[in-house]
N, C-alpha and C positions, 0 to 999 in steps of 0.2 A: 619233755617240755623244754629243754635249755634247747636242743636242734630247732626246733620250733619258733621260741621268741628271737633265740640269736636270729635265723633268718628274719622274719617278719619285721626288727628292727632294721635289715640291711635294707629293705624292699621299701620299706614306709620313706626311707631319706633316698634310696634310690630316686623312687616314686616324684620328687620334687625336682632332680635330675631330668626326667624325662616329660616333664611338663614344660618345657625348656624346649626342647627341640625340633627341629624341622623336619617337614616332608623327605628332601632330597637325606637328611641324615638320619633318617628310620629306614629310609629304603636301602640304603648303601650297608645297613646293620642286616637286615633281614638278604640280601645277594650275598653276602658273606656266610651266611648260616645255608642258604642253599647250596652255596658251593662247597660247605663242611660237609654238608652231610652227604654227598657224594663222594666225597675225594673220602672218608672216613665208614665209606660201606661194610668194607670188611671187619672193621672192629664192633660197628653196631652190629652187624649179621652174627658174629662171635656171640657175645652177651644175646642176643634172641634166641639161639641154640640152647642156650642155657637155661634158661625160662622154658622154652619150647618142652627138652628133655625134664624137667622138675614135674610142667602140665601133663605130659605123659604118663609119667609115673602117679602122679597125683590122680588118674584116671577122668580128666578132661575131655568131656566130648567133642565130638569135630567141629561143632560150628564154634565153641571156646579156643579151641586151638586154632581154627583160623584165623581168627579176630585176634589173634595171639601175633598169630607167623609174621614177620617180616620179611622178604625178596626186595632182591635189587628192581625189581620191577616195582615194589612198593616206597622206598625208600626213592628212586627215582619222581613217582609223583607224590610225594611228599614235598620234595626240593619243585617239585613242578606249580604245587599250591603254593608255597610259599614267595614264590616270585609271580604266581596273578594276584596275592596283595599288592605286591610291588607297583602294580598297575593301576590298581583301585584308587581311588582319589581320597587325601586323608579328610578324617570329618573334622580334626580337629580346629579348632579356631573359625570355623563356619559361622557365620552369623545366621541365626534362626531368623530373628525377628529384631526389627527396630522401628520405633517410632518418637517423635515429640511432643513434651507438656506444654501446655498451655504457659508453664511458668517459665519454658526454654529449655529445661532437662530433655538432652538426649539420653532416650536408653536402650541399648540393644542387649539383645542374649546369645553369647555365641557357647560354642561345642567343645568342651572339656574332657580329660579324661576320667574314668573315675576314681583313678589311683593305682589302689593295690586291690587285684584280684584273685578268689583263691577261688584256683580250677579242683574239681573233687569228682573223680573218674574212675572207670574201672576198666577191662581187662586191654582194650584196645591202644596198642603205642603209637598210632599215628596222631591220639585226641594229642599227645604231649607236643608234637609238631603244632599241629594247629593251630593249638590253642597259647600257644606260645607268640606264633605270630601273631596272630590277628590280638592278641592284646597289647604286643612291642608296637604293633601298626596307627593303637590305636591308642597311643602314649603312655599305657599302663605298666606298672610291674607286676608281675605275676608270682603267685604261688601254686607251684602242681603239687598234689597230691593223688597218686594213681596208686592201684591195687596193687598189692602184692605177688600175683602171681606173672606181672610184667617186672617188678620191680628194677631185674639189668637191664633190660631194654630200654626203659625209663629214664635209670641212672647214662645209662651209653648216652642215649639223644642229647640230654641235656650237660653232658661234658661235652658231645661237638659245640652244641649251640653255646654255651658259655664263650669256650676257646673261642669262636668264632665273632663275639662279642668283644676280647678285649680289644681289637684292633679298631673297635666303630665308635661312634658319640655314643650307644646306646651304654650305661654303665651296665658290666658282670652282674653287677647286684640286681639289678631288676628284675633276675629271673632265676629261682629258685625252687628246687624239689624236695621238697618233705620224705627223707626217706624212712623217717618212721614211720610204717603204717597201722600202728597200731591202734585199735579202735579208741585205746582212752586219750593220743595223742590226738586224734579227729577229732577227737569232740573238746576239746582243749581249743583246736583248729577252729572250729562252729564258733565261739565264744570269743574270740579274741577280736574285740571291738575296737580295741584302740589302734591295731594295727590294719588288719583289712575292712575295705570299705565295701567290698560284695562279696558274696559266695555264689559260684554255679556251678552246682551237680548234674552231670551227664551219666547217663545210664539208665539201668530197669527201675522200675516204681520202688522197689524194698529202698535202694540207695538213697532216689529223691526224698521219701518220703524222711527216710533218718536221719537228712541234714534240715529238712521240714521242721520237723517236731524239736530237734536237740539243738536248732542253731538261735542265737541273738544276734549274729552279725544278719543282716538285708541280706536275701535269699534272690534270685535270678532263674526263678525254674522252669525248668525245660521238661517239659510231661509226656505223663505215657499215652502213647497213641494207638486208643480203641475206635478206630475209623471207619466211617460207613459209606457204603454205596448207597443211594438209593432209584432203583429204577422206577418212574411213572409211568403210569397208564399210555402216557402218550409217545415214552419212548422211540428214538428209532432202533429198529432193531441190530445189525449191524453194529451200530456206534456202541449202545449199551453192553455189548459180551465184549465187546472189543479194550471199553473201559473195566468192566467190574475184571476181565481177565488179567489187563494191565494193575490195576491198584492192587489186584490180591499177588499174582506171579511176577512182577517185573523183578522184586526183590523182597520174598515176604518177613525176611528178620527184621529191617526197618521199622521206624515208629510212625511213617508214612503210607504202611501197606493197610489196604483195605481188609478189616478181621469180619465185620456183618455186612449182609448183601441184602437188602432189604426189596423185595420184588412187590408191584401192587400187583392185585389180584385179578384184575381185567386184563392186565400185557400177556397178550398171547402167546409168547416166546420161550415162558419157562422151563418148558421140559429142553430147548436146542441149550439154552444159555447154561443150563445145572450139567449136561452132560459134556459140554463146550469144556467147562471150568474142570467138573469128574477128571477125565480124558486125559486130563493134567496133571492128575496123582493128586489133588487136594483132597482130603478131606472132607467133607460137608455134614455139616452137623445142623439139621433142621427143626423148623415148628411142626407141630405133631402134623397137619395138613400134607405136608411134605415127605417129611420121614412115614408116613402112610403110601402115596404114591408114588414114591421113588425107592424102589431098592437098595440103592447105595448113597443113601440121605440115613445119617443117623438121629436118633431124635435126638433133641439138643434139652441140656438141661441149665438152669437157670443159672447156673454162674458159667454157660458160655457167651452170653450176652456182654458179659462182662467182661470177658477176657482178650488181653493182649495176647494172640500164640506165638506171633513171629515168628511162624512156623507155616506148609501150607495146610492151614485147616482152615474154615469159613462156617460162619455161623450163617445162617439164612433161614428168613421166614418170609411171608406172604403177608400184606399190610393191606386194607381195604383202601389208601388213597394217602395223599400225602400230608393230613393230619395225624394220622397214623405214626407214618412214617417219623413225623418228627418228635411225637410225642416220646416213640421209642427211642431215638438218640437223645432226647431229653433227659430219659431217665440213664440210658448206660452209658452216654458217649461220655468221652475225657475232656472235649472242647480242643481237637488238635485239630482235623482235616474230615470237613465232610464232604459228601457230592452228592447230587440230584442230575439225574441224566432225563430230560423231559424235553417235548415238542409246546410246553405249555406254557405261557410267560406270565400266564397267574401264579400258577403250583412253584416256578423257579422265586417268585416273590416272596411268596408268603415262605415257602421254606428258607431264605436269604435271610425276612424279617425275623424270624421264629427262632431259627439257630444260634445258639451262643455258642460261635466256636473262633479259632485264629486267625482256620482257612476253610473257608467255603467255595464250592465248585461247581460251577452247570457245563454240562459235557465236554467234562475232562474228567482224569485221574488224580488220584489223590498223591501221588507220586509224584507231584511237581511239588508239593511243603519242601523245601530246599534253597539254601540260603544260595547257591551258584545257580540253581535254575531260576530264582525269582533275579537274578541279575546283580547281586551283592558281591559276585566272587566268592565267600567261603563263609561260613557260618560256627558261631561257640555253639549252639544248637536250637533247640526250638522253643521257645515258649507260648505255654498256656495258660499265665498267667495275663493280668491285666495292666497291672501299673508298670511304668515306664519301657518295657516291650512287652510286644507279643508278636509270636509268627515264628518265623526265620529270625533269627539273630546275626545280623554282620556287624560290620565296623562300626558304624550308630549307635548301635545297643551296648555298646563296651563304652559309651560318654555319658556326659550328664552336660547341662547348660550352667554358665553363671551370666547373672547380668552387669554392664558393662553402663556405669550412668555417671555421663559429663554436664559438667556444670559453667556455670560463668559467676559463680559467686553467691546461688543463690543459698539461703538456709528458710528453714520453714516453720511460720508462726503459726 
């Protein structure tokens, strides 16, 4: 607890430091940290060795250990995100909205920071890059608190970026790693209201949901993404395997990969599209209709509807139309990324109206939920939540508005 408050006191008065500052002197902070973190490769690569050999030992799966590894080829785009911030236009001090009273009060509301942010992360050390910029970008100070099984790597990043700090307007303090990770200091973290003004947990649903339930500071959540295709009756064929292929295999660990493939029952195409997708080495785990006429369709049982694999495996069933269709994402989907592949501009309507999700899709993949492909540059991650973001998360979503009201003397009776 004393690591803990000590920091979050330096960040909270940082934090007033960096409401202060301008565009050209966030950017000249953030080119100094790209240029550390290259010129300082070898040492961060050192401390990831270290980590790397512990996850080993510790008997770490491959795709853990990836998300783990660090290469000068990663560390290179690392320093390569952190300077398209540099490019992005700051939101702060943006005027939203302004208008005049009838009394003569102007008031507008412009773009603020939100202060002190604590980042709450697991195995991957580039979230610590990231997330570091894009909240220095976006006049915040920050808290990371990342998993233990990165934790040098962690610590490494964040003495470049420090060092790399004392030289700019941005103060050292504004950015700080929690290197306790210990579960009771987190949750000390969740709680500490006076000092941080948000929490955003990045990771698997067990994470979000534990900073969910255990936290009182204002939450920022970025959810798990059980994402669907679904193809219509009216489909074209072609675009349809081309899509459900792209959302499930472009990249299926992501929380933007398509998990259920929801086929209606009149598209004639089913057997090219399920052997298309096979072919692929996925999985397929189907409704009994399917896993009856498909050999290597397995029947699918009621908590795969449900499930995130970020893995390649695909749930798939056969829907009689696109009320169906949605009824079903109604009940299992997360509300991250769906899509309707249809020739129909009723069926893409009503399923548009009907879906409560972040990001809805008519023929395209769901692989574009991404804060660089929707055009933001880079992203804290995704929310599917409602109040104050949802989606993709960039540089906006890390502000808040205050309004701004000039007078000529009046006061009011």
């Amino acid at each position: 607890m004393g690591e803990l408050l000590e920091k979050a006191r330096l960040l909270k008065t940082a934090s007033y430091q960096m409401a202060m500052l301008d565009e050209a002197e966030k950017n000249e902070a953030l080119e100094r940290i790209a240029q550390a973190l290259l010129a300082n490769a070898d040492f961060i690569l050192q401390e990831n060795a270290r980590d790397m050999e512990d996850g080993t030992t510790a008997g770490f799966v491959p795709p853990l250990l990836d998300r783990l590894q660090l290469t000068e080829e990663r560390i290179g785009q690392m320093a390569d995100g952190v300077r398209q911030l540099i490019k992005l236009k700051d939101p702060v001090g943006e005027t939203t909205e302004q208008w005049t009273l009838e009394n003569g009060l102007n008031i507008r509301t412009v773009r603020v920071p939100l202060g002190v942010i604590g980042m709450v992360y697991e195995a991957r050390p580039n979230v610590t890059v990231d997330a570091a910029a894009l909240c220095l970008k976006a006049g915040n100070a920050v808290l990371l608190r990342g998993s233990s099984s990165a934790a040098r790597s962690n610590l490494a990043l964040v003495k470049v970026m420090k060092a790399a700090l004392q030289t700019s307007s941005i103060p050292e303090d504004a950015l700080q790693l929690l290197e306790d990770t210990s579960r009771e200091t987190a949750t000390e973290m969740f709680r500490l209201n006076e000092y941080l003004d948000v929490l955003i947990p990045r990771g698997g649903a067990g994470l979000i949901q534990t900073v969910i339930k255990q936290a009182t500071v204002p939450v920022l959540e970025t959810g798990v993404g059980n994402c669907h295709v679904y193809i219509d009756g009216s489909a074209e064929k072609d675009m349809a395997i081309a899509i459900a292929e792209n959302a499930k295999l472009h990249r299926p660990s992501v929380c933007n990969a398509a998990e259920t493939l929801l086929i209606d029952i009149h598209w004639p195409y089913r057997k090219e599209l399920l052997h298309t997708i096979a072919e692929k080495g996925v999985e397929l785990r189907g409704s009994a209709d399917l896993a009856e006429e498909f050999s290597f369709v397995k029947q699918a049982e009621e908590e795969d509807w449900h499930t995130e694999y970020l893995a390649p495996i695909l749930a798939v069933k056969t829907v009689t139309g696109v009320r169906e269709a949605i009824t079903h994402i109604q009940t299992y989907g997360t509300k991250h990324s769906e899509a309707i592949v249809s020739e129909n501009r009723e069926h893409v309507q009503t399923f548009f109206r009907a879906i409560d999700a972040a990001v809805l899709y008519h023929n395209a993949s769901t692989r574009f939920t991404d804060g660089e492909q929707f055009g933001y540059g880079a992203e804290i991650g995704i929310s599917t939540q409602k109040l104050h973001a949802r989606g993709p998360m960039g540089l906006r979503a890390l502000t808040t508005v205050k309004s701004l009201v000039e007078g000529t003397g009046q006061i009011r009776h």
